[in-house]
C-alpha positions in Angstrom: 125.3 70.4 166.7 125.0 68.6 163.3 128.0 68.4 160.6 127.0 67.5 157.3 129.0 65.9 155.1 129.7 67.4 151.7 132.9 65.2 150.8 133.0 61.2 151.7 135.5 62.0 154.9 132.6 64.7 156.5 129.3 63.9 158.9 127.1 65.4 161.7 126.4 65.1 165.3 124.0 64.9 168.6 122.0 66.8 171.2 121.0 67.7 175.2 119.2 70.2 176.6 119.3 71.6 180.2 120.7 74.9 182.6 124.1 73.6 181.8 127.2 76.1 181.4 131.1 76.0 180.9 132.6 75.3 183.7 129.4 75.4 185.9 128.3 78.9 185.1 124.0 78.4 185.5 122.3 79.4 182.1 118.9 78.9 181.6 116.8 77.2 178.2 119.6 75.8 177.1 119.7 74.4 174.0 121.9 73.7 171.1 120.4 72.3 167.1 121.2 69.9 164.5 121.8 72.1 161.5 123.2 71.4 157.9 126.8 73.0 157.0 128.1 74.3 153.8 131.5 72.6 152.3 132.7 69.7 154.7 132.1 71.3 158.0 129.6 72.9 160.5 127.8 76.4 159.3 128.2 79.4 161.5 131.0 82.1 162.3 134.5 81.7 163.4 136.7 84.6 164.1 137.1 87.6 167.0 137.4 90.6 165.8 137.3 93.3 168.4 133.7 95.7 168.6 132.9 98.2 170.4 129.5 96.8 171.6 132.3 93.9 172.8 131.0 91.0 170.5 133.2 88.4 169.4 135.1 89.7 166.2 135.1 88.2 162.4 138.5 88.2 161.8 141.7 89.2 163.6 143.2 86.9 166.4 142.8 83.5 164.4 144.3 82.8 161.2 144.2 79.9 158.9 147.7 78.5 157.8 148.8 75.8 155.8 150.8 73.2 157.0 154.2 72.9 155.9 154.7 68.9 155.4 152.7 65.8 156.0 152.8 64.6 158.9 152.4 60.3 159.6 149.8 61.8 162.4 148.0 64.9 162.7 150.4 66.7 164.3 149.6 70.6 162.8 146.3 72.0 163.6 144.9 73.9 161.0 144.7 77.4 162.8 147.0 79.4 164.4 146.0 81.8 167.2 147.7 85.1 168.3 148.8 85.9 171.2 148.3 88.6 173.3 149.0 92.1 172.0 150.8 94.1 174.6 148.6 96.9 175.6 145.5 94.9 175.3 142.2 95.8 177.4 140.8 93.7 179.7 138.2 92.9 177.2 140.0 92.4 174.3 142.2 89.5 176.8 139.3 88.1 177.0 138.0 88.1 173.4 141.5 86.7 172.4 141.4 84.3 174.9 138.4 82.8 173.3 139.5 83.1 170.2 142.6 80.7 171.1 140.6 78.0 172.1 140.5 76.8 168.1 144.6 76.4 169.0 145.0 73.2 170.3 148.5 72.5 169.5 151.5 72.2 172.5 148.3 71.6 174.6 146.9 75.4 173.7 150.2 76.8 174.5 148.8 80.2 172.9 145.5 80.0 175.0 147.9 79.8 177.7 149.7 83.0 177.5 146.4 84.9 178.3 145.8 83.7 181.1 148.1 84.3 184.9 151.1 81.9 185.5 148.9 80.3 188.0 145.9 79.8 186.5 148.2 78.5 183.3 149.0 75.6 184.9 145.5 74.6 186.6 143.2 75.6 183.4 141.5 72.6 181.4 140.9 73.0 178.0 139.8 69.5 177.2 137.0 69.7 180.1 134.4 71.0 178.0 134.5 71.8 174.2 131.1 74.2 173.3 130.2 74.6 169.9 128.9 77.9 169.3 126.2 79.1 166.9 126.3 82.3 166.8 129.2 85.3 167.6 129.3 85.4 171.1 129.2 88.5 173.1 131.6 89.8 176.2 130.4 92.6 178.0 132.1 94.4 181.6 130.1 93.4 184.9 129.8 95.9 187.4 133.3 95.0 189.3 136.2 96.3 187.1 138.0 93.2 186.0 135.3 90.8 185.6 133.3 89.9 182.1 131.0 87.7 181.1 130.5 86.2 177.6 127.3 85.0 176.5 126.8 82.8 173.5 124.4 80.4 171.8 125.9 76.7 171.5 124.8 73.8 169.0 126.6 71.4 170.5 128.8 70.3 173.9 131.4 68.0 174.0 132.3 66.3 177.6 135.8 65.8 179.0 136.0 62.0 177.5 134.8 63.2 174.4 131.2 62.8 174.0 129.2 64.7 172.0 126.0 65.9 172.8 123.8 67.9 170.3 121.3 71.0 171.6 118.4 71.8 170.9 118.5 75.5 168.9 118.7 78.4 171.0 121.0 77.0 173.6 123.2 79.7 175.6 126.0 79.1 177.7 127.7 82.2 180.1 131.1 82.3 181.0 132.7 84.8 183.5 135.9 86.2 183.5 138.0 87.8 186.4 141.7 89.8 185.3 144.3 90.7 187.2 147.2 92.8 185.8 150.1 91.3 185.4 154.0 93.2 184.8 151.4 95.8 183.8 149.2 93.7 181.1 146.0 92.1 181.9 145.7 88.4 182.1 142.4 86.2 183.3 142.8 85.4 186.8 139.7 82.9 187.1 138.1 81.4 183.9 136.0 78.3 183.6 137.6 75.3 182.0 136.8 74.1 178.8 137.4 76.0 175.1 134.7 77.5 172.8 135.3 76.4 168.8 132.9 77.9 166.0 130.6 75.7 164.6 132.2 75.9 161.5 135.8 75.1 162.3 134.9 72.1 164.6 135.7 68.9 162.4 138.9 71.3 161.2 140.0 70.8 164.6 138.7 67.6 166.3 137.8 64.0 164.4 135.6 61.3 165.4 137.1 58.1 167.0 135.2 55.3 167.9 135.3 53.2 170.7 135.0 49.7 171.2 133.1 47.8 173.7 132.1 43.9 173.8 128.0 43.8 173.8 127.0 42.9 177.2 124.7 40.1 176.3 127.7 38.9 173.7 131.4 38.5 174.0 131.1 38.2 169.8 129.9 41.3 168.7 131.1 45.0 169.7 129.7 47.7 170.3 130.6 51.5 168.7 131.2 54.7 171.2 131.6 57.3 169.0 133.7 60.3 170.5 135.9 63.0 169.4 139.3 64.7 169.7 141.2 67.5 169.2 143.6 66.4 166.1 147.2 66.0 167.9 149.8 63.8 168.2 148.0 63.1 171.8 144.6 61.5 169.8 145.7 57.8 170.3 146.8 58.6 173.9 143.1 60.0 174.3 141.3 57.5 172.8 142.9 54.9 175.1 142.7 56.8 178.0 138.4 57.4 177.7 138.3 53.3 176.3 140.0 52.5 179.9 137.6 54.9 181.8 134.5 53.0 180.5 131.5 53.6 178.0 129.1 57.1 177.8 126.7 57.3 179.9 124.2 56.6 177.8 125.5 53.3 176.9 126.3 52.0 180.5 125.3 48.5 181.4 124.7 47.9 177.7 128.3 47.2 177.3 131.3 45.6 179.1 135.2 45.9 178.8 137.6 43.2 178.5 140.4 45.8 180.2 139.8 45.8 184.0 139.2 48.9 186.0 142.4 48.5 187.5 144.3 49.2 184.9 146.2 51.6 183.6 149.3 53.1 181.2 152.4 52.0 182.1 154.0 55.1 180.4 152.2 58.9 179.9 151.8 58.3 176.5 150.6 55.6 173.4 153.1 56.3 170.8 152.8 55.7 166.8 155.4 54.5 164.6 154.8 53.5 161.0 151.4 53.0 161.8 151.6 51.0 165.3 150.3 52.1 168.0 152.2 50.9 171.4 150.2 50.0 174.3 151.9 49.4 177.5 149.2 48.6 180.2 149.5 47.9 184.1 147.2 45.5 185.2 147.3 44.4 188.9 146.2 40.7 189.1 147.0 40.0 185.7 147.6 36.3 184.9 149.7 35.6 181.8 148.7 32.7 180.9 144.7 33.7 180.5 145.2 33.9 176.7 141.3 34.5 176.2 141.7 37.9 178.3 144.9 39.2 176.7 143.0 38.3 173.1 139.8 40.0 174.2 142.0 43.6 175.6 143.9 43.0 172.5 140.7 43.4 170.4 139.3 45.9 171.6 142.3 48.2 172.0 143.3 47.4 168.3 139.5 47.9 167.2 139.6 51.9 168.7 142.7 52.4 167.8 142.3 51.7 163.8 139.7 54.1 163.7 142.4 56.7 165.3 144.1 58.6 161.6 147.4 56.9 161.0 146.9 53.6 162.6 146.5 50.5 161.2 147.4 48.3 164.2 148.7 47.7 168.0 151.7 46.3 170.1 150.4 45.7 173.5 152.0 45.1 176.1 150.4 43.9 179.9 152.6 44.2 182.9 155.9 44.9 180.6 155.1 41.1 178.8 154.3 41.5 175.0 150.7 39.6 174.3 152.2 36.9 172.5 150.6 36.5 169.2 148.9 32.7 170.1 146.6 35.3 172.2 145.0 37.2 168.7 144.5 33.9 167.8 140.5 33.2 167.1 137.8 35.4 165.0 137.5 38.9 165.5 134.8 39.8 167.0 131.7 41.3 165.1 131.9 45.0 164.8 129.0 45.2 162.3 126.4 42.9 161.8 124.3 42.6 158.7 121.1 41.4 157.5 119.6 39.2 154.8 118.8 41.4 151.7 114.6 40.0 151.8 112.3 42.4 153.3 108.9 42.2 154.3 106.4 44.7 153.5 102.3 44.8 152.4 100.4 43.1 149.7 96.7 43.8 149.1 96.7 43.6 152.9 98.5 40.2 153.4 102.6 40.0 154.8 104.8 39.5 151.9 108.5 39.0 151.3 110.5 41.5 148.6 113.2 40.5 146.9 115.1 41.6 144.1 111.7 43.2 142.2 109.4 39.9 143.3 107.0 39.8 145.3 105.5 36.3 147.2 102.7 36.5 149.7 103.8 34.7 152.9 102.2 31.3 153.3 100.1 30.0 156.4 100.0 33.6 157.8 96.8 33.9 159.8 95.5 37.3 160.3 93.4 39.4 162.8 89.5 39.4 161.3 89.3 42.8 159.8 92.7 43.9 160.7 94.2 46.6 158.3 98.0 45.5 157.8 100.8 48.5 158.8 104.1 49.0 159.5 105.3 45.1 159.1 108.5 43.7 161.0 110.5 40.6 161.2 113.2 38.7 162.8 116.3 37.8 160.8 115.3 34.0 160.4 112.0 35.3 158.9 110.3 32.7 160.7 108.5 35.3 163.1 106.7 38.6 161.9 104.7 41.9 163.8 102.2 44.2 162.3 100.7 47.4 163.7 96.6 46.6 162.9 95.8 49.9 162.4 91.8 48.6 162.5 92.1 49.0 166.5 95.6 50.7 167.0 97.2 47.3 168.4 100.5 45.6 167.5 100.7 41.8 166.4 102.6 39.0 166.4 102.3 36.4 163.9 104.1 33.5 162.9 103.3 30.5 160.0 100.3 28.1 161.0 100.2 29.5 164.6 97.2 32.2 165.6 98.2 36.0 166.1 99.4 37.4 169.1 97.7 41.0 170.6 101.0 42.6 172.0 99.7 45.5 173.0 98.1 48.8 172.0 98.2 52.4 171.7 98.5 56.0 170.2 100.7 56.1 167.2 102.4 52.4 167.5 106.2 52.4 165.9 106.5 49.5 163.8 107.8 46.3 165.5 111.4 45.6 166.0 112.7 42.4 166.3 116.2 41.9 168.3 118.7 39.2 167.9 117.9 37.7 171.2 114.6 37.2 169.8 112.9 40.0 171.4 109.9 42.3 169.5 110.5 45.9 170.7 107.5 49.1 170.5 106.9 52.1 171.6 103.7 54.8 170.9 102.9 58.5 171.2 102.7 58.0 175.2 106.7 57.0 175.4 105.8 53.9 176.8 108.3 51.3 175.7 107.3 48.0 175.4 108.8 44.6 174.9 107.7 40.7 174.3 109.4 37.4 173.5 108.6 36.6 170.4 108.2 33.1 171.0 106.0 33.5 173.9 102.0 34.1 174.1 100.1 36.9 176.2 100.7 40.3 176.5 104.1 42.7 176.2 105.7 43.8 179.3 106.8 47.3 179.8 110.4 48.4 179.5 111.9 51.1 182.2 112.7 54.5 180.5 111.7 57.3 182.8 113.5 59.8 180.6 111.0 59.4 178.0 107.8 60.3 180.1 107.2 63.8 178.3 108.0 62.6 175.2 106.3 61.2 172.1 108.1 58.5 170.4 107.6 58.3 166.5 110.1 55.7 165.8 112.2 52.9 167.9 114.6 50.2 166.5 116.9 47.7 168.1 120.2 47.5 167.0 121.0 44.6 165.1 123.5 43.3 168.2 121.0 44.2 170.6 122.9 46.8 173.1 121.0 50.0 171.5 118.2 51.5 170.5 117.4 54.2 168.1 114.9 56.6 169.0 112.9 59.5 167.3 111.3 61.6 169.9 108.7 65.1 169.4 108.0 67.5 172.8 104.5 68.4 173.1 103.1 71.2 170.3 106.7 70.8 168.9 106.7 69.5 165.0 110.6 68.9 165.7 112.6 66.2 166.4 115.6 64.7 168.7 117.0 62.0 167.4 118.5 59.4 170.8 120.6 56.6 171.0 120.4 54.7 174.2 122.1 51.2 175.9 119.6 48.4 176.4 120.1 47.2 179.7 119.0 43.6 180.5 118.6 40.7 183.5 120.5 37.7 183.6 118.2 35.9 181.2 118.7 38.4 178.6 115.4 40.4 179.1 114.9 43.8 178.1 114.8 45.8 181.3 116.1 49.6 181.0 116.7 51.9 178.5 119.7 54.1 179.4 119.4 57.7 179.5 119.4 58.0 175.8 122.3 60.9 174.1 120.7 63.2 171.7 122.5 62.8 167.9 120.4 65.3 166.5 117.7 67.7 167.6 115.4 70.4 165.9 115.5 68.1 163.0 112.3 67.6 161.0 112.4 63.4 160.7 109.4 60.9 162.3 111.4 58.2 161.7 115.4 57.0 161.4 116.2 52.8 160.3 119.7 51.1 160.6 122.0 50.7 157.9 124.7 49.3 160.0 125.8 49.3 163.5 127.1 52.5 163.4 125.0 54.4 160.6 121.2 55.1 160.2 118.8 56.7 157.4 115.7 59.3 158.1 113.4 60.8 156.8 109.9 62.7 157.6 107.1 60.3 156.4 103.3 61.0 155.2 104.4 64.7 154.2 102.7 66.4 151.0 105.8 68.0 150.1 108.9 66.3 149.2 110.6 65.1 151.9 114.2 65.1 152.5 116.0 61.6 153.4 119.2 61.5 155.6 122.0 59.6 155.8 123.8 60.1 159.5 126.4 58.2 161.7 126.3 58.2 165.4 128.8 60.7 165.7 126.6 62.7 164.1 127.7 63.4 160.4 124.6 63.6 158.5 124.7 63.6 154.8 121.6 65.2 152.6 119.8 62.0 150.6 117.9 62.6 147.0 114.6 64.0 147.9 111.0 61.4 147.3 107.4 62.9 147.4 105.0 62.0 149.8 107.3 59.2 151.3 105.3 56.8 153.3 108.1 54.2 154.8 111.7 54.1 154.3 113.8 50.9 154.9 117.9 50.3 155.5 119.3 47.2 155.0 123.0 46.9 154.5 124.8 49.9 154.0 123.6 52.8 152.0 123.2 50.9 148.7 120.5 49.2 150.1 117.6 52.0 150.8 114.3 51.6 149.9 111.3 54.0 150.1 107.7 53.9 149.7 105.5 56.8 148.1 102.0 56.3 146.5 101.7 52.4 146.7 104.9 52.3 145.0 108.2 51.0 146.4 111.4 52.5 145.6 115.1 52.3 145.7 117.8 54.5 146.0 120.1 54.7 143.5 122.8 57.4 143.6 121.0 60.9 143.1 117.5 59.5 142.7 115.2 56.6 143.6 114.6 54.4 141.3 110.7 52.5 140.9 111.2 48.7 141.9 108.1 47.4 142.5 103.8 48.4 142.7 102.8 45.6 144.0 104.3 45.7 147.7 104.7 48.9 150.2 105.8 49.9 153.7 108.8 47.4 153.4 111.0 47.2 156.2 114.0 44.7 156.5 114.5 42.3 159.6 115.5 43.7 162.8 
């Protein structure tokens, strides 16, 4: 599913594909798309209104209602689901069961009431969140009693709150068995999980991101973006996923300063005028390691802020407040930037942009007959990479040394550069390669099975190292997924794995997507006739429509939005609110370091 942002609070989301189905049901082709929204929110239908045919209805069982005061958390939800009419058909149980799902207040007390007193107390909503696309549809089964719903899904949300987007055209099936009960029917046997229109997602559940430290570096951390239902119980959530470790797709990229052992002391993390109060129970905890108790302090207060209503934390290990001494120190880095030069192509040559000059850079040696494409750098612009496109190979180069041949292929991403001094690639074949930059000879090859039948357009390191961005098209397929994925490394610090990467976006038409911090990233769909249309996305997946430029043939991200710089027709451009603006024709295909 994608959200797209209309308003500065709104965004978009990721993507996964497989024979996947609430609660366990089998489906097959699933898939679930990226797709814009209208106003703040996520486009498709939300209601149940009751059919003949037995589709979900329009209108009826759910209600919007305003809340009555303002609450210091989000303590209202913004719909309020009936209950069940006395009377009701099996069917229409059903129907309003799923229509309850978008009540998640007192723990979908409502949801509840449909289902058997047994059942009631076993049934978990927050074990699977679908996103559905279209109306789904109930229909009887042959047994009387038992339904199934079947419905197409844009996105799926996992119990710790990780989003996943799918590819359009996803289905899920749920079956239903009801029982009667003091004469009414109930649901006897449900999968867990709720279903939520795509529109009224974001209504009901926010993004929260966690922090972890970088694997490779205690300094920087790491964003792992997840989402929950807006309730009092969001900080106790958020907590609760940070302690049971990264997404999967993040894995050894990251580590956690709060040992597995541990755990709340109390069932709940609590907010008072902004503070949230962390009570943890940590077996082998030794008071007097300051640097631990600074590092869990961290990263719980870094989650926590991004949680509405809280500003900062009280934590407390083993009943002991962390005395202050131990948030003494920098914070650690929670979103590195880069130096505003870029280096792009002059009349064939590396040059540095800045600021509307242009300077050729000195004591560059090139490749006889090599046609200069795609350049990269590191951030001490002291090394540089080129895709020749003369004889499809990728280049190293660095003042008064020679050039090195990397490697070669189909459709080589430009070069990315990683703080730990690494030069990243990738081609049409989905082989992902690495080098030291420092080094001579040939790249080595990076472990990523997952991307064996699939073409990668576009690959970038993030600028603390622990993930890469990826732009992947499926055989005869002009579309898009959009992946982020950990980057796993040996002792040394060597690129050797890339996790399973977690889709952000799919079915989107983009070739290529850039940083512009550690938790945002432009696209855009490059060498098109037609004007092509730039995004703005996070990695929760809010995505937010750019100004549109002709014939784009590079885009670049530096620092933040403000810094986004295209190239159409030799000429380089910038944006600048609702258009780009023309900076420079004497330099093109600028990208900044990283």
């Amino acid at each position: 599913m994608s959200v797209r942002r209309t308003a500065p609070s709104t965004r978009e989301l990721p993507s996964t594909t497989g024979p996947v189905a609430c609660g366990g049901a089998p489906v097959r082709g699933a898939r679930v798309c990226s797709r814009r929204l209208t106003g703040a929110a996520l486009a498709v239908v939300v209601g149940l209104a009751l059919t003949a045919c037995g589709a979900m209805p329009r209108s009826g069982p759910v209600h919007k209602v305003v809340e009555p005061t303002e609450q210091s958390q989000q303590s209202d939800m913004p719909y309020n689901p009936q209950a069940p009419r006395r009377g009701a058909s099996a069917q229409e149980v059903v129907e309003g069961f799923l229509a309850a799902g978008v009540g998640a207040q007192d723990d979908y007390s409502v949801a509840r009431q449909y289902l058997t007193p047994q059942l009631a107390t076993t049934w978990k909503p927050d074990a699977r969140v679908l996103i559905h696309s279209g109306d789904p549809t109930t229909v009887p089964r042959l047994d009387e009693g038992e339904f199934r719903t079947s419905t197409e899904v844009s996105a799926e949300l996992g119990p710790n709150g990780v989003f996943t987007a799918q590819p359009e055209g996803s289905t899920r099936v749920l079956d239903f068995e009801l029982t009667s009960v003091d004469g009414q029917w109930r649901i006897s046997k449900a999968p867990d999980g709720v279903l939520i229109p795509e529109k009224d997602f974001p209504q009901i559940f926010s993004p929260v991101e966690l922090y972890y430290y970088s694997a490779q570096d205690e300094k920087s951390l790491v964003p792992d973006p997840r989402w929950f239902a807006k309730r009092p119980t969001a900080s106790t959530a958020a907590v609760r996923a940070l302690m049971s470790g990264p997404a999967p797709y993040l894995g050894d990229a990251v580590a956690s300063a709060i040992p597995q052992s541990a755990s709340l002391s109390r069932s709940s993390v609590p907010v008072s005028g902004g503070t949230a109060a962390v009570d943890l129970s940590v077996s082998g905890y030794d008071p007097a390691d300051v640097d631990q108790a600074r590092r869990m302090e961290q990263q719980l207060r870094a989650t926590l802020r991004s949680v509405p209503s809280v500003e900062d934390i009280n934590l407390t290990v083993n009943d002991a407040p962390v005395e202050p001494t131990a948030r003494s120190g920098s914070d650690p880095v929670r979103s590195m930037t880069v130096p505003n030069r870029q280096i792009g192509v002059s009349d064939n040559r590396l040059a540095f942009y800045q600021g509307g000059q242009t300077e050729q850079i000195p004591d560059i040696t090139l490749p006889e007959g090599a046609t200069v494409t795609k350049p990269g750098m590191g951030a001490e612009a002291t090394s540089f990479g080129f895709v020749d496109s003369a004889d499809s190979s990728l280049y190293t180069v660095a003042p008064g040394k020679q050039p090195q041949r990397r490697w070669s292929g189909s459709r080589l991403t430009r070069p990315s550069f990683d703080p730990q001094g690494w030069v990243w690639g990738s081609d049409h074949s989905g082989t992902v390669r690495t080098v030291e930059a420092s080094s001579t000879g040939e790249g080595t090859t990076v472990s990523a099975d997952w991307l064996r039948d699939k073409h990668v357009a576009s690959l970038r390191i993030s600028r603390e190292g622990g993930r890469a961005l990826l732009v992947t098209t499926a055989e005869n397929s002009p579309r898009a997924t959009i992946w982020i994925a950990g980057v796993v490394r040996d002792g040394s610090g060597k690129p050797v794995e890339l996790e399973k990467g977690n889709a952000v976006a799919a079915d989107v038409d983009v070739n290529t997507a850039q940083w512009i911090g550690s938790d945002e990233f432009v696209t855009t769909a490059l060498d098109r006739d037609s004007n092509a249309q730039p995004r703005r996305y996070t990695v929760a997946g809010h995505f937010d429509d750019l100004p549109s430029l002709t014939g784009v043939t590079s885009i670049a991200g530096g620092n933040g939005p403000a810094a986004v710089y295209g190239a159409s027709d030799g000429r380089l451009y910038m944006l600048t609110g609702s258009s780009w603006a023309l900076q420079s024709e004497d330099v093109t295909d600028t990208s900044f370091a990283g």
